[in-house]
N, C-alpha and C positions, 0 to 999 in steps of 0.2 A: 548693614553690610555683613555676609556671611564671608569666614573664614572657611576654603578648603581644606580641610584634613584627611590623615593616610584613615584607612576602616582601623575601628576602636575606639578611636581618640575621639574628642572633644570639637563638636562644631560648635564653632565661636560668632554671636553677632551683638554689633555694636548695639547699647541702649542708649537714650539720649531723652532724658524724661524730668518731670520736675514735681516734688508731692506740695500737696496743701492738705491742712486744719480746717474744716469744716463743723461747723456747729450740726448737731443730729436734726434737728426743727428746720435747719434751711434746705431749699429745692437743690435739686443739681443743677446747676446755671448753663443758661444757654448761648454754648461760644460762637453763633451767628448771626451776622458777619462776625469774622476777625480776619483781617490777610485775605488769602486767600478762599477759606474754609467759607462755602458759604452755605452746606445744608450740615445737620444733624443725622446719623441712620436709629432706628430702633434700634432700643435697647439688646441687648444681650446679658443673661443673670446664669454666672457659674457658682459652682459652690469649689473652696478652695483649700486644699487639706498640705500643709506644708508640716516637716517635721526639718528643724534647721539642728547642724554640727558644729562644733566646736571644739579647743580644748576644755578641761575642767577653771581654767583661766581666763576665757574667754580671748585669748591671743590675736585666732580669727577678727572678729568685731572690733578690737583695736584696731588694729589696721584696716578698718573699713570692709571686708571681706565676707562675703557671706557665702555659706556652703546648705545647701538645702537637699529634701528628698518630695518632692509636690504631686499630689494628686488633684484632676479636675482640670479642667481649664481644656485650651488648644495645645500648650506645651508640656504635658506630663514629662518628671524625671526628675533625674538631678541636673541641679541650677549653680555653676560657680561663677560671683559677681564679683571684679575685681573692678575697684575704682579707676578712673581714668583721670577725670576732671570735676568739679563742682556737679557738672548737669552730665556728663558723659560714664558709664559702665559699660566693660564689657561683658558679657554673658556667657563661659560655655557649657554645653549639652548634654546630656546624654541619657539613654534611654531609662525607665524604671527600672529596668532588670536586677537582679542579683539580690541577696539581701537586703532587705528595709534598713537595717540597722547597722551597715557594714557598709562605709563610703566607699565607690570604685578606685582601684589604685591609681585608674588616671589622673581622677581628680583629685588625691592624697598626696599625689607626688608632686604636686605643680605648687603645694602649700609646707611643703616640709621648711623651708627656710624661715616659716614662721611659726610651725609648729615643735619645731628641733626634737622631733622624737617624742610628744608629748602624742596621748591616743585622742584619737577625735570620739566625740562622745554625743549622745542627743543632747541638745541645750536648750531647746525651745520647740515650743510646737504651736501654729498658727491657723486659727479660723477664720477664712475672709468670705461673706457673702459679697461678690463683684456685681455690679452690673455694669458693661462697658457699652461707650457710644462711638461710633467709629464717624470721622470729623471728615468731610467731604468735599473736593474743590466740584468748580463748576460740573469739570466733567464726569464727577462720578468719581473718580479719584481719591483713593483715601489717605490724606494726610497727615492723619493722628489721631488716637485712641485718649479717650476723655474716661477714667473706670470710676466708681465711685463703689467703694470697698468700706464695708461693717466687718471690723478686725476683732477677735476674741484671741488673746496668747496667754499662755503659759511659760514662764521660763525657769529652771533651776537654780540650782547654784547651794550655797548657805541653807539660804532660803528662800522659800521659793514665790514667784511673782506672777499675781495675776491681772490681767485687765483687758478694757474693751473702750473701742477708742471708732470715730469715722475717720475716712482719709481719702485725698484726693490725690489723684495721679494724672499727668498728660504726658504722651510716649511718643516722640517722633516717628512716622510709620520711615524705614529705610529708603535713602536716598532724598529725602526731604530736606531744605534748605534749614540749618540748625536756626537762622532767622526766626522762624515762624513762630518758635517755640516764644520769644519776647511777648510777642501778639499775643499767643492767646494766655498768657500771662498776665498782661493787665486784663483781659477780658474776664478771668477767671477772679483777681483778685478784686476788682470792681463789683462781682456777685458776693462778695463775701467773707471768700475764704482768706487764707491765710497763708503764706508761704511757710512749709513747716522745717523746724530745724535739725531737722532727722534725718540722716542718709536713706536709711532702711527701717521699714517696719520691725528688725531683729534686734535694732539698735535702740529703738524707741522702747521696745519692747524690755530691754535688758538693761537702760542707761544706770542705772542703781547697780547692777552688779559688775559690770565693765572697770576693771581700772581706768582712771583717766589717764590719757597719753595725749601728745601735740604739743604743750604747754613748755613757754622757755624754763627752763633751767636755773638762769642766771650766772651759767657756766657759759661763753663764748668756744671752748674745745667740744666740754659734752656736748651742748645743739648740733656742733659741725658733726659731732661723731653721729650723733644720733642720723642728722640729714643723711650722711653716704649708706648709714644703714640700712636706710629705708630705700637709698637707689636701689643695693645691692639684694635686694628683696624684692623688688621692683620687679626688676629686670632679670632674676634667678626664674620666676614664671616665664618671663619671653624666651628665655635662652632653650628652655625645656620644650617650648613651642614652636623652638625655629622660628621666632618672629625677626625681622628686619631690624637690625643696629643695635639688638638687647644684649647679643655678646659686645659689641666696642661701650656701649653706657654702662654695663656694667663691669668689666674693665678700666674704664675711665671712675669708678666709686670705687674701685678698691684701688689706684692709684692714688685719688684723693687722699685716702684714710692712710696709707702708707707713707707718702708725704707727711702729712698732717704731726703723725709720728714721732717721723723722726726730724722735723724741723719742731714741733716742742716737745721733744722726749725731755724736756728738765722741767716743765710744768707739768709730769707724768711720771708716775714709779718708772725709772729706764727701765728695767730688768721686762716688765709688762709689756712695754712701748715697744723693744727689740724685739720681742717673741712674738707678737704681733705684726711687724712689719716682715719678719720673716715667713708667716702664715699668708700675710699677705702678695708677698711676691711669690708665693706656692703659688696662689690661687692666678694670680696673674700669667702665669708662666701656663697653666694649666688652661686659660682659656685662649690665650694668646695665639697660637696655630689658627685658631678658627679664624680669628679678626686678621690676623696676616694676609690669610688665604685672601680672604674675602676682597681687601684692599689690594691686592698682587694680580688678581682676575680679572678685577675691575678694570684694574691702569692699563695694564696688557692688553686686554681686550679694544680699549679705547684709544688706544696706541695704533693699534692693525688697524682698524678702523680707518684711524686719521691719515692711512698711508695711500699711495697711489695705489687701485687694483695690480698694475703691472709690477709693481714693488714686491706683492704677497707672492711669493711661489711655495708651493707644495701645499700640501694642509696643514698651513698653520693654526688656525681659528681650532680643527678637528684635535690635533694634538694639544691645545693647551687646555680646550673643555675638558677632554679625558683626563690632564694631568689635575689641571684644579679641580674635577670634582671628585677625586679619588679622594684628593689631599685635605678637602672641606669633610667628604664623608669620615677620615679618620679623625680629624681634628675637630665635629661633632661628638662622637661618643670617646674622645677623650675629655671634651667639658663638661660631658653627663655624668661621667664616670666621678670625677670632680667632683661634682652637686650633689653625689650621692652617695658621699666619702662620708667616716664618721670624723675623720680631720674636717671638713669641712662644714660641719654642723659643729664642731668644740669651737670654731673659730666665730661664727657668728654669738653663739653662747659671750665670746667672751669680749667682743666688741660691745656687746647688751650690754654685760654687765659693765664695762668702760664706761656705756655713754649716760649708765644707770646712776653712776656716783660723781656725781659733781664736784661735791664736797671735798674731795678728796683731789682734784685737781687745781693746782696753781696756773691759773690763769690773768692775771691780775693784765691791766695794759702796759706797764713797765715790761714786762718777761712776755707780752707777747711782741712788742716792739722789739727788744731784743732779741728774739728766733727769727724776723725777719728779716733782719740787718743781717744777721750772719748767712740767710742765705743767697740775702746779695751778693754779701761779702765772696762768697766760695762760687756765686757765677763771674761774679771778675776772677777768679783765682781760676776757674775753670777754661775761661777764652784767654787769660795769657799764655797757659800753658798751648791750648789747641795754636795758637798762629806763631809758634816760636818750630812748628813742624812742618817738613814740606808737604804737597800733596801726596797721597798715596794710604797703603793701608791705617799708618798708625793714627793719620790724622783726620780720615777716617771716624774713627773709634773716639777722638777728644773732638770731635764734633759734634759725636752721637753724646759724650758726657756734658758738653755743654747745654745741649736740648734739655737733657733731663735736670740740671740744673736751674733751668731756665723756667720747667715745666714749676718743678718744686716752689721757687720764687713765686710764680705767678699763683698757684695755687697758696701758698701763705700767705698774700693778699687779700686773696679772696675769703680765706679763714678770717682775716680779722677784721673785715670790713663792717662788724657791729659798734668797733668799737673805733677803727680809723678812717669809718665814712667815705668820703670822696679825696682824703688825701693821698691816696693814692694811685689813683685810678690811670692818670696817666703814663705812671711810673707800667704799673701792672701792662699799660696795653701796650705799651712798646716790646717789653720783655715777652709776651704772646706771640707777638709779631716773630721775633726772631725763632723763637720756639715753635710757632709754625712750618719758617721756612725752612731748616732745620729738620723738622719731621719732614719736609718733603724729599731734603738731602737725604736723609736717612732713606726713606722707603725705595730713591732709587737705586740705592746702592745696593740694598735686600736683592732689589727685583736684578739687578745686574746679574748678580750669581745663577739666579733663576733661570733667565734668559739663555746662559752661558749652558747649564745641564739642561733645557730644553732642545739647544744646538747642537751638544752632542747625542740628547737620544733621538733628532730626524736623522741624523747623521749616521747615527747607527740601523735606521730603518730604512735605510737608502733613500731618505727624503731630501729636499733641498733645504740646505740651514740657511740661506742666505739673507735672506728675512731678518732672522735671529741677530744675526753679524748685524746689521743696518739699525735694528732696534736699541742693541748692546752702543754701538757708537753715539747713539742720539741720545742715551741713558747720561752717558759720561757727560756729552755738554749737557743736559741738566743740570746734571749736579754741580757743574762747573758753577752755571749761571746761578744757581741757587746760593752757593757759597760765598758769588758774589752778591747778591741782595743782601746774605747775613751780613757782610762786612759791615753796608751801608746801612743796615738797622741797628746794628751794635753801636755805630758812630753817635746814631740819634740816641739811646740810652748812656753814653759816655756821656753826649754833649748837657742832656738835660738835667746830670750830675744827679749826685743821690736824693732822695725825697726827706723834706725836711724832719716829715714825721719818725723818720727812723735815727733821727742824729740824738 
């Protein structure tokens, strides 16, 4: 699967590959039949000149990541590998050009969340004599690349490390069903080899000098801290890429960790915990126009949509494209701007170090039981206040604090589910439920306004607003109906009374 990109940037295609150990004395085994695959093509023999980047830390390879500059082969260039799943990478491109020794800014900036400032440096450098065989269905068809690669590296560091190793590789050819990949899996490990425990050749190559990372803690906050960090590291490369739902996933990790926070800011220095949750609703506020947009175009859109043709008069569709994608384009290079802040990199620095010292956190299951309670406690405290108000703005507004109340709770569930298992679970999914419906209140009440200054600027362009009016009024009974769902979801988490684990 190739990614379209604007000229400059990075074309992206998905890998979907699996290595094996191979003893030097064994043949390269022959995967026909398997599946589909039923002939083998001649060989093909490159020689393969890779010089891989880093920090002087190895930061990169911690996180799975690998940044190269490759000579030889069909694909010359630089290569950025960002893991996806166990068998799935994606790859993006770009030509040899520029300096050998100087990584392209494109692909520099899409890693700065992991690099925070640190200079990317040579860190290894790799020999692989390849011979690939390209795996063939009936028709000629080629459905995967079988290589078998004699690997010589060098890596730095301290001190520094050499070796020479075989390695097997099979590579789904694009658009291939990922199935297949099983097949010739056992066919390959039935010759011999060995499924290897290596991501990357850079990784096998460096495992000695790589801090180790992944590994619990024995802290239940630091893991959690640690996991959102990694979303939000995740998804700082998609956002930079305009990839599809990498601003709301990663808004949704920096909610997490803000929550997190401040429902156990007393199993945390407060002073730390505040300053951080403050950083964190910078960053949120800061991406949030984008993810607004996004879901405000969509609903709209699908709104006109779902209406009778004779209903739409004037250009609707025409004026709301214009207005949302004005409002997407500014509310993009407001989130870059964000990602590219030095407040922005002090703040991942110091969630690190958070999720780095365990030690230093009380977490114990007494004190996390007790951060949970209380934030039940304050979403009852939150819905009595919302239904003591009639409809209209202000309640409104203690609807929207009960959602995030709601959100909060449920998210401190899910924090301490190492250690509260399944006793909670039913508690947590009722409370989502209403937190859902809620978001929905919420979003239509946004989009009302919306609607409202979209009707006065056709209004103002001598267009028909009537539209607008018809949508605005159907906006309202939503939200009506919605609030009445909440009622009835609230009754189910009054009726099923508090969860005993929190008493």
């Amino acid at each position: 699967m190739v990614t379209k990109t604007q000229d400059g940037a990075p074309v992206a295609e998905a890998e979907i590959e699996r290595k094996y150990d191979l003893a030097a004395d064994r043949p390269i085994p022959a995967l026909v039949p398997a599946g589909p695959v039923t002939s083998q093509a001649e060989p093909r023999v490159d020689i393969l000149d890779a010089t891989y980047f880093d920090t002087r830390d190895f930061r990169l390879a911690q996180a799975g990541i690998t940044l190269r500059r490759r000579l030889g082969g069909s694909d010359e260039g630089w290569h950025l590998k960002i893991p996806v799943s166990e068998d799935r990478r994606e790859e993006l491109r770009l030509p040899p050009a520029g300096k050998p020794d100087k990584v392209p800014g494109a692909l520099a900036n899409l890693v700065r969340a992991h690099t925070l400032g640190r200079k990317l440096v040579q860190a290894a450098h790799l020999r692989t004599e390849r011979t690939s065989y390209a795996l063939l269905d009936a028709q000629g068809r080629e459905l995967a690349t079988l290589t078998d690669d004699v690997v010589t590296g060098e890596a730095g560091g301290e001190q520094a490390h050499l070796d020479t190793w075989r390695e097997l590789e099979i590579e789904l050819s694009p658009g291939v069903d990922p199935a297949l990949l099983d097949s010739l899996d056992e066919a390959v490990v039935k010759a011999g080899a060995e499924r290897s425990r290596w991501p990357s050749k850079l990784r096998r190559l460096t495992d000695n000098l790589v801090p180790s990372s992944g590994t619990a803690s024995g802290s239940v906050l630091a893991d959690y801290f640690g996991a959102q960090l990694d979303a939000l590291r995740r998804n700082d490369i998609g956002v930079r890429r305009d990839v599809e739902d990498s601003v709301h996933q990663m808004r949704v990790a920096s909610r997490r960790l803000r929550s997190a926070l401040r429902t156990f800011r007393r199993s945390l220095d407060g002073d730390v915990a505040n300053e951080l949750a403050v950083e964190l609703r910078w960053l949120g506020g800061e991406l949030g126009p984008a993810r607004d947009t996004e879901v405000m175009a969509e609903r709209l859109h699908d709104e006109v949509k779902a209406l009778p043709p004779e209903l739409v008069l004037g250009g609707v569709e025409q004026l709301m494209t214009r207005h949302f994608a004005r409002e997407a384009e500014e509310a993009k290079v407001q989130a870059i701007r964000a990602l590219d802040s030095k407040r922005y990199t002090d703040l991942l620095r110091a969630l690190e170090k958070l999720a780095g010292k365990p030690g230093k956190i009380k977490d114990g299951k007494k004190e996390l039981r007790k951060a949970v309670a209380r934030s039940d406690r304050k979403l009852r405290e939150a819905v009595a206040v919302a239904s003591e108000l009639e409809p209209g703005a202000e309640q409104d507004a203690a609807l929207h604090e009960v959602r995030k109340k709601a959100k909060r709770a449920r998210y401190a569930a899910e924090t301490v589910r190492p250690v509260a298992g399944k006793k909670l679970r039913k508690w947590r999914k009722n409370v989502k439920a209403v937190q859902t419906t809620l978001g929905t209140h919420h979003d239509v009440v946004v989009t009302r306004e919306v609607l409202r200054l979209l009707g006065l600027r056709a209004y103002a362009e001598t267009e028909n607003a009537f539209t607008y009016g018809l949508l605005y009024g159907r906006s309202t009974a939503t939200a009506e109906t919605a609030h009445r769902r909440f009622l009835a979801e609230w009754r189910v988490v009054r009726k099923d009374s508090r969860p005993k684990w929190l008493n």
